[in-house]
N, C-alpha and C positions, 0 to 999 in steps of 0.2 A: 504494500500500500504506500503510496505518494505522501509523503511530508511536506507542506506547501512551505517556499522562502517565509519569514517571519517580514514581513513589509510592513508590522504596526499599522493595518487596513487600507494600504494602499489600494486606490481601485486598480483594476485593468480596465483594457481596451476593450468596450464591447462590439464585438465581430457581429455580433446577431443583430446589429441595424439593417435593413432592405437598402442599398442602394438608392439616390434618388434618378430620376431619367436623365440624364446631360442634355443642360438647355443647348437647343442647338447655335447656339452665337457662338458656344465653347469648341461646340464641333468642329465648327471652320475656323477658328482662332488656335485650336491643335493642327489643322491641315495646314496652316498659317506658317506656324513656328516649327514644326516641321520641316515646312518645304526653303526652312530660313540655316536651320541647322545640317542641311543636305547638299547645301550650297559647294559645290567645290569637289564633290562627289560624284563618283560618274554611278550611276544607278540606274534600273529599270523595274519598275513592276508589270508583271504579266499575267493576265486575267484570262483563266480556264473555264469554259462551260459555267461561263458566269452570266449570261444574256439572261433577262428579265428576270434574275434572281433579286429581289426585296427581302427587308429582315420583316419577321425572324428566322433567324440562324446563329448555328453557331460555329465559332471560326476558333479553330485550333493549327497553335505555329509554332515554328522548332524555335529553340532561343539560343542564340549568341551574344547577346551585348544589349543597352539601351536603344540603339538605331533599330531592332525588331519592331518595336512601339512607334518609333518615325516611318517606316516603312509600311507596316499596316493601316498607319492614317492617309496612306497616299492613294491606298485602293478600296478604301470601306470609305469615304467622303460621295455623296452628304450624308451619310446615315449617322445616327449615332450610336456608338459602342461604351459597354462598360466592361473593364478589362477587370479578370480576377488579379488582385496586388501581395503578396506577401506582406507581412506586419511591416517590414524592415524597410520598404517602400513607402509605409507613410511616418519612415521617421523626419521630426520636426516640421509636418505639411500635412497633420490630417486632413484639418480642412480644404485641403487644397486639390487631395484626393476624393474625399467625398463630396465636394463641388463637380467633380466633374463622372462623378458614379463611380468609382472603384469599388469593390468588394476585397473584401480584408481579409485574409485568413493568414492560418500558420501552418508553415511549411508540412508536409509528411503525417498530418493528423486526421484523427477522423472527425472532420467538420460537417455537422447536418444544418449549419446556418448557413455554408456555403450552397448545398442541393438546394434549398430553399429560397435563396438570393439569387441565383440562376434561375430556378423556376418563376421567379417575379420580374426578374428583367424579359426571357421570354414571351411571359403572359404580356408586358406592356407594348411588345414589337418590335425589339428591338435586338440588336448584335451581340453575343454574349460572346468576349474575347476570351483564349484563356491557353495558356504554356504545359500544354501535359506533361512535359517532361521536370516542371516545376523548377528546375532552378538551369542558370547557365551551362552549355556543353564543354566540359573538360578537352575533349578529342574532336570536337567537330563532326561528329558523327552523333547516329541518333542515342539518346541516351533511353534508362527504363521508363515506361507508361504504364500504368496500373490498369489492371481488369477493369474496374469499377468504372472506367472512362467511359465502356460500352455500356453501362446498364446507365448509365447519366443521360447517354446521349437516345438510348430507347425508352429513355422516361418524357423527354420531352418531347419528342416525334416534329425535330422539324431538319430541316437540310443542313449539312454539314459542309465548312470549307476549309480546304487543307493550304495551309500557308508556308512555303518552305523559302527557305534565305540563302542563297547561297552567297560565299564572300564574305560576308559579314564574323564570322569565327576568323579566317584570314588577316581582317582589317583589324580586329580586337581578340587576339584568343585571350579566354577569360583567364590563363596562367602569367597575361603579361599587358593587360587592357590600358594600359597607361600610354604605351607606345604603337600608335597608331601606323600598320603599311598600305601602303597604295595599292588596294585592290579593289576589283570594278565588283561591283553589289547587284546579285538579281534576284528577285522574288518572282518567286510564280504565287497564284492564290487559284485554286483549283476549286469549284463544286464538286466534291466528291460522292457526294450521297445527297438524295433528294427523302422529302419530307417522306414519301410515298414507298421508298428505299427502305427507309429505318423503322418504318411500320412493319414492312414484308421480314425485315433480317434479324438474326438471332442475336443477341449481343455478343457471340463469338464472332459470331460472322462481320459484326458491326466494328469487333476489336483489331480483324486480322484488313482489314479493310481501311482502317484511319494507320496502322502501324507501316501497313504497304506504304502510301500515302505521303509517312510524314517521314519517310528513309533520306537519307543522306549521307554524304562525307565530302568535308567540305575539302580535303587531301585528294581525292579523286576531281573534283569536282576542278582543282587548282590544276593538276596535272592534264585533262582530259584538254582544259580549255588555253592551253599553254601561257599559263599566269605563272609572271616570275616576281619574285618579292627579293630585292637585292639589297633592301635594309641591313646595315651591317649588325642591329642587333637580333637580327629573325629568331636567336633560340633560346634569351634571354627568359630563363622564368620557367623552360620546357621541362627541366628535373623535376618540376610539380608533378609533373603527370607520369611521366618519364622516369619512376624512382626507385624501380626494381631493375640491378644491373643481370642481361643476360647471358654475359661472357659469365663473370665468379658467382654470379645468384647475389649478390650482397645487395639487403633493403635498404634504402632510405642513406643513401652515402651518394650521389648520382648528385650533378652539378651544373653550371650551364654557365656561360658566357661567350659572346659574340654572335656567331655562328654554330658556335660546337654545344656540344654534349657530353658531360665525361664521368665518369666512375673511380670517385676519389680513394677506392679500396685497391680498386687493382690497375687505373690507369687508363683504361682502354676509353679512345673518345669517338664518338661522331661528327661526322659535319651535318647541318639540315642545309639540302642546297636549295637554290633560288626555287626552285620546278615541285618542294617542298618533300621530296624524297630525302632518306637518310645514307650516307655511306661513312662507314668504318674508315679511319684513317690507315688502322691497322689489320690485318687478318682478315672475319669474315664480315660481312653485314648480315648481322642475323635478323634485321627488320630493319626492311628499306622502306615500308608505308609505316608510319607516325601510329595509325591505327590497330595495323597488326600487333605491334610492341603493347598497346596498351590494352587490347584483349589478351594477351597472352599473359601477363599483368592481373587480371581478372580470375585468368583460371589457374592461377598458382594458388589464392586465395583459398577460389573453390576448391583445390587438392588438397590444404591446409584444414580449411572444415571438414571437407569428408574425411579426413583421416584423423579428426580430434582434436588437432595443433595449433587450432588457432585462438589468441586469446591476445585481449590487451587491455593493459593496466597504465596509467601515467597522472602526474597529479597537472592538474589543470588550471590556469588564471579563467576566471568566471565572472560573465554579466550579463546580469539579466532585462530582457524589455517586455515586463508586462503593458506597458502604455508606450505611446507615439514618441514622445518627450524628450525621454534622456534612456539612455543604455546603464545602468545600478550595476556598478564594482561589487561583487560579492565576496572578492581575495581568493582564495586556493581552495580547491574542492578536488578529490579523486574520483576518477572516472573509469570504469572498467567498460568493456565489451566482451559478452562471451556467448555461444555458442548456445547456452539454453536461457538465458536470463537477459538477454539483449545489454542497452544502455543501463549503465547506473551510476548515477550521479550524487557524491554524497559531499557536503560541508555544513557550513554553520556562518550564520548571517544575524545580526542584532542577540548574539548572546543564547543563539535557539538554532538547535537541529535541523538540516533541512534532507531528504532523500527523495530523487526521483528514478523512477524507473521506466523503461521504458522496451517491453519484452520483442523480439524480434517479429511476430506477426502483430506488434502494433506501430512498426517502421518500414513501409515498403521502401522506402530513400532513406538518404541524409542529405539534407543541406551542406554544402561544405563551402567556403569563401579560401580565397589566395588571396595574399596582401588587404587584405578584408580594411576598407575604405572608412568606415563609419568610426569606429575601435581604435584599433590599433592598424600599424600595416602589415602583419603576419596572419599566417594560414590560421581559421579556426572553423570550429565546425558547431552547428543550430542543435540542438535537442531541443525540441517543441511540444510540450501540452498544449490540450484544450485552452489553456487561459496565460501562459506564459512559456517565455522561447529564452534558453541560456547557449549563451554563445562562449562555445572553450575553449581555450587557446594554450593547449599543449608545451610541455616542455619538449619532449622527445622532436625530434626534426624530420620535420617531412612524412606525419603519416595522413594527412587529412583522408587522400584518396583510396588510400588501402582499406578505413574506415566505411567509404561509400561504398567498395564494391562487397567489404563482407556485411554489410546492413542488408544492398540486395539480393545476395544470394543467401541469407538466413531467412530472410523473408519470404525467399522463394523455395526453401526447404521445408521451414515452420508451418507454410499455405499447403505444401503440399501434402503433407503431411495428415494434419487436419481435413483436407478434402478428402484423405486414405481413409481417413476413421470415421468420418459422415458415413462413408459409403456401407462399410462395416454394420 
């Protein structure tokens, strides 16, 4: 059982407000601002089996960076949209966010204020935006979507648009979003399922159908269309993702600067060339796509839990945003990850105990930041209740990512598991 932070009755942020409609003055004052901050940018939007499609609908898009948000105002105008927000999104600007309709949640939780906020911006006619993959792509490529997507979008029974961004991971990957490269941006926005679709199809059908849809890599996507990025810092920041060396196996020792890529254990470096492939300076290149390295990265994890091994412990800097406001220093708190018992997060705050848990079939993600903007500029990573989100920031170096893939593959052992014993 959950020990709530002792906040001497701090409120929270209540999520369970309905959205208001965004007056449309805002509407075109975002297509506005927008089309002001795109200036300079060679970009295009491409509009699929979109002819005399009207909202409602709803529009799901892969996410790289804040220009995903600039980019979809440039092909949903005049309509108005209400975009699902993370907490962390209306820090220091609620009102700025609920002026213009956002819908609030917290990351990786099970929110029925959110099903409910979605079904009311529908009901009024409107565009219900929203990032299934719920937070920025580490690789460029498509990241986990939850089952649940399909039974959201068979509850509401109206047409579906798939929105996908290529470039945009290129121009900002989210392991180094500070230093912006020169690459051309294109969005397609595709009808993919009509109202009349989602009535006839099963929500598997409906899930294997948005997943087709919203595939990507934007590595492929670089190479395919002969995009060259010759920024001399192109690989600055890539050990984030990049942190399991495949010459000696050694974790979280992996480095970067300029161009390269190196393995501070045993030495062996990469180059990322312009064309965004990788080559070995020495010996073999055991992964010339950026993506392959980082699934294979994934399933060392997975060999690690299936075979018992995996566990982690470390004590953690801690701050909590129950409210918009300010982000509450909590001091050090221990955090473990394990195998049957998910997150658990233990310290002491105002003189009083605090413990949260957070077992692995009730994390199908994790949220995780690099150089994390708000805070601090270091990697940390969200653990999110219904009513409050603590953000930890690790002593150990460089495990945020290792974190994200064993949250979803527990999650996807724990669900399956549980769907074994229903059946039973």
């Amino acid at each position: 059982m959950n020990i709530d932070v002792n906040y001497k009755n701090k409120k929270r942020y209540n999520s369970g407000k309905r959205p208001i409609r965004q007056p449309i003055i805002l509407t075109y004052l975002i297509w506005l601002l927008s089309k002001i901050v795109l200036i300079g940018k060679k970009y295009k939007v491409e509009k699929i089996n979109m002819e005399g499609l009207k909202p409602p609908y709803i529009l799901l898009s892969n996410h790289m960076y804040f220009i995903d948000f600039e980019l979809c105002a440039m092909g949903t105008l005049p309509h108005r949209v209400n975009n699902v927000v993370s907490i962390d999104g209306y820090y220091r600007r609620p009102w700025l966010l609920e002026l213009i309709g956002a819908i609030c949640t917290r990351k990786f939780t099970m929110d029925l204020n959110l099903v409910k906020s979605i079904r009311h911006v529908i009901k009024k006619g409107d565009i219900l935006s929203m990032y299934p993959e719920a937070r920025y792509s580490p690789c460029g490529v498509t990241s986990y979507m939850p089952d649940s997507l399909g039974k959201l979008i068979r509850m509401n029974k109206v047409p579906v648009v798939a929105v996908v961004h290529h470039g945009n991971y290129l121009h900002s990957p989210f392991w180094n979003f500070r230093k912006k490269r020169k690459v051309p941006l294109h969005t397609t926005m595709t009808q993919i399922l009509t109202a009349e679709q989602v009535q006839q199809m099963s929500v598997e059908e409906i899930n294997a159908a948005v997943r087709k849809a919203l595939e990507y890599d934007d590595y492929r996507y670089q190479k395919e269309n002969g995009i060259l990025i010759k920024e001399p810092f192109r690989a600055e920041g890539m050990h984030k993702i990049l942190y399991h060396c495949p010459h000696c196996m050694t974790e979280s020792k992996m480095a970067s600067e300029g161009t390269e890529i190196f393995c501070r254990e045993c030495g062996k470096r990469w180059t990322l060339n312009e064309d965004g492939t990788l080559s070995a300076l020495n010996g073999e290149t055991e992964f010339s796509h950026v993506p392959d390295w980082f699934a294979w990265e994934r399933e060392q994890v997975k060999l690690q839990i299936e075979n018992g091994e995996y566990s982690f412990s470390d004590e953690v800097e801690v701050y909590s945003f129950p409210r918009c406001w300010k982000f509450i220093p909590l001091g050090n708190a221990r955090l473990t990850h394990d195998i049957e018992k998910g997150f658990t997060l233990e310290g002491n705050y105002n003189n009083a105990d605090y413990f949260i848990n957070r077992t692995p079939i009730e994390n199908n993600s994790l949220h995780i930041e690099y150089d994390y903007c708000y805070i601090k500029p270091f990697d940390c990573i969200d653990i999110s209740t219904e009513n409050d989100s603590f953000y930890c920031y690790p002593k150990k170096e460089n495990v945020v990512t290792k974190l994200a893939f064993a949250t979803e593959i527990l999650y996807q052992k724990h669900f399956a598991e549980k769907k074994q014993s229903a059946k039973v």
